[in-house]
C-alpha positions, -999 to +999 in steps of 0.1 A: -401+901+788-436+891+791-446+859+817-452+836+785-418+841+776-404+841+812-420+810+820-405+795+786-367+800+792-371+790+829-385+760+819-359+758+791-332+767+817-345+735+842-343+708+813-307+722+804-295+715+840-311+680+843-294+669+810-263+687+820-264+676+853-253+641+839-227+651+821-197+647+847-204+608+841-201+611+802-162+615+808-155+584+824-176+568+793-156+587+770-123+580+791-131+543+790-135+545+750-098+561+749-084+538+771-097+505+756-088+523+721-052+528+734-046+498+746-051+473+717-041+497+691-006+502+706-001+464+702-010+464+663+019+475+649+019+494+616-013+501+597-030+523+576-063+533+572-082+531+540-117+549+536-144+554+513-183+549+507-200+521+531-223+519+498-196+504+474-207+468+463-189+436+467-173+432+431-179+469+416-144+482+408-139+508+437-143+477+459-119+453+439-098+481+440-095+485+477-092+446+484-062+448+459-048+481+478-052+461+513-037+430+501-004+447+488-001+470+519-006+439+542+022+424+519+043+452+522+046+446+557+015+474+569-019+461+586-051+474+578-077+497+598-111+502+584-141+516+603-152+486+603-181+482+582-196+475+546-184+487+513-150+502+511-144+494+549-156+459+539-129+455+512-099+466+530-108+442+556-109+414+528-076+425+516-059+424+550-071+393+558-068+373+527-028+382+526-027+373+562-019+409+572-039+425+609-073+435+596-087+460+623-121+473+624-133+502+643-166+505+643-191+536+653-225+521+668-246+540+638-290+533+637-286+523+605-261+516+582-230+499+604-220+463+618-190+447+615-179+429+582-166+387+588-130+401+580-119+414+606-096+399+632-117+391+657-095+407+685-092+435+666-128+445+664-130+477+682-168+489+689-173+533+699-199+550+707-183+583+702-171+599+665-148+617+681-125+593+700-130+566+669-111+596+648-085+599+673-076+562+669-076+566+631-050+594+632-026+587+660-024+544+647-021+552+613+009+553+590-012+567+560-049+575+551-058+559+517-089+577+505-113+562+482-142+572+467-171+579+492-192+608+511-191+633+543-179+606+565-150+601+538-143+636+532-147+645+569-115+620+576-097+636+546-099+671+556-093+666+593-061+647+590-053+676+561-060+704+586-036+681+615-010+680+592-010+712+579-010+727+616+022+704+627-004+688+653+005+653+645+039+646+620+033+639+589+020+609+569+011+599+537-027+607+523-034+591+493-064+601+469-074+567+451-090+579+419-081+610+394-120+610+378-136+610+412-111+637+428-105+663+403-134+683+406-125+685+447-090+696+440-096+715+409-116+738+431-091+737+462-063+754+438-082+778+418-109+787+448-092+782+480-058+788+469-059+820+442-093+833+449-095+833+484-056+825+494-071+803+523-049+781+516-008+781+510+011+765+475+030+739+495-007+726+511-011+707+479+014+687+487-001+674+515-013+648+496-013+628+463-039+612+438-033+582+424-053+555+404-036+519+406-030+499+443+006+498+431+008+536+434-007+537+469+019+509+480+050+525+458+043+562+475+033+550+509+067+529+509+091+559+492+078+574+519+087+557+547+119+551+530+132+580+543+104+585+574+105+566+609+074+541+618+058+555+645+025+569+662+017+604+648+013+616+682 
């Protein structure tokens, strides 16, 4: 290795260990995140979470939609967890709170795009700094993932609560698919790519979840299924 090069990964190798020198300190951060998360979550009761694109307008039909879904799951006796922001997030919150159900927001501190919508319960208005230990919250509070419409974030929540399931990390749960138009082409190429072209995937993984169109589907399966399922933290 010539000196040019030598003196360029020891240099490299002397930023890595003042960054990483720091890093002990980022677990008390992140501990604190948990902890805080834990601790008002536990006292919620039942939610579930509903998702989609933080780009949905106020009184387009994906966003109707979602209000409607929230309202009838906070009258079905569920609250309502959002990530706490515009669009989709925005609407679920509405739902909640306009049927008098818990509207909880947990937000991700984001340089653009994010801040906390005016329905949300105030003391249930949950602010993280990390992705990771926001996820957590959504899977181990929720009693079902309602997925509308939306983008990586959206599908990133889909397929990690698919892939929890489908490893028995956490029990099962309900995921709901809100929207047969917007979906297909996903799950069209799940069953003929993943699942007889590649065999990635096993026949009973489809039934890890369901698509729907209506709010009344989302609260009739989401009920059935808890019909016959005990109400509890997934882990």
């Amino acid at each position: 290795m010539d000196n040019h090069l030598s003196t360029y990964f020891s240099n490299r190798k002397e930023q890595w260990k003042k960054r990483t020198g720091k890093s002990s300190w980022t677990v008390f951060k992140i501990m604190a995140e948990f902890v805080e998360g834990f601790e008002k979550m536990s006292e919620i009761g039942p939610c579930v979470s509903i998702f989609g694109s933080a780009r949905t307008k106020p009184g387009t039909p994906n966003y109707e939609l979602a209000t409607s879904i929230a309202e009838k799951l906070s009258q079905a006796g569920f609250g309502v967890i959002t990530g706490g922001g515009p669009g989709i997030m925005e609407a679920g919150n509405k739902g909640a709170h306009q049927a008098g159900g818990a509207s909880v927001g947990l937000n991700i501190e984001l340089p653009f795009e994010q801040s906390s919508n005016e329905y949300i319960d105030p003391d249930k208005d949950i602010n993280f700094n990390y992705f990771f230990v926001r996820k957590v919250m959504f899977v181990k509070y929720a009693q079902g993932f309602v997925v509308l419409p939306g983008g990586f974030g959206t599908l990133d929540e889909l397929f990690e609560a698919l892939t929890l399931i489908q490893t028995l990390k956490i029990d099962r749960f309900p995921v709901v698919l809100v929207g047969k138009d917007f979906w297909s082409g996903l799950i069209d190429w799940i069953k003929t790519v993943l699942l007889e072209q590649a065999g990635n995937i096993s026949p009973e993984d489809l039934n890890l979840f369901t698509i729907v169109d209506t709010a009344d589907e989302v609260v009739e399966y989401i009920t059935n299924f808890y019909s016959q399922h005990v109400v509890k933290p997934n882990f």
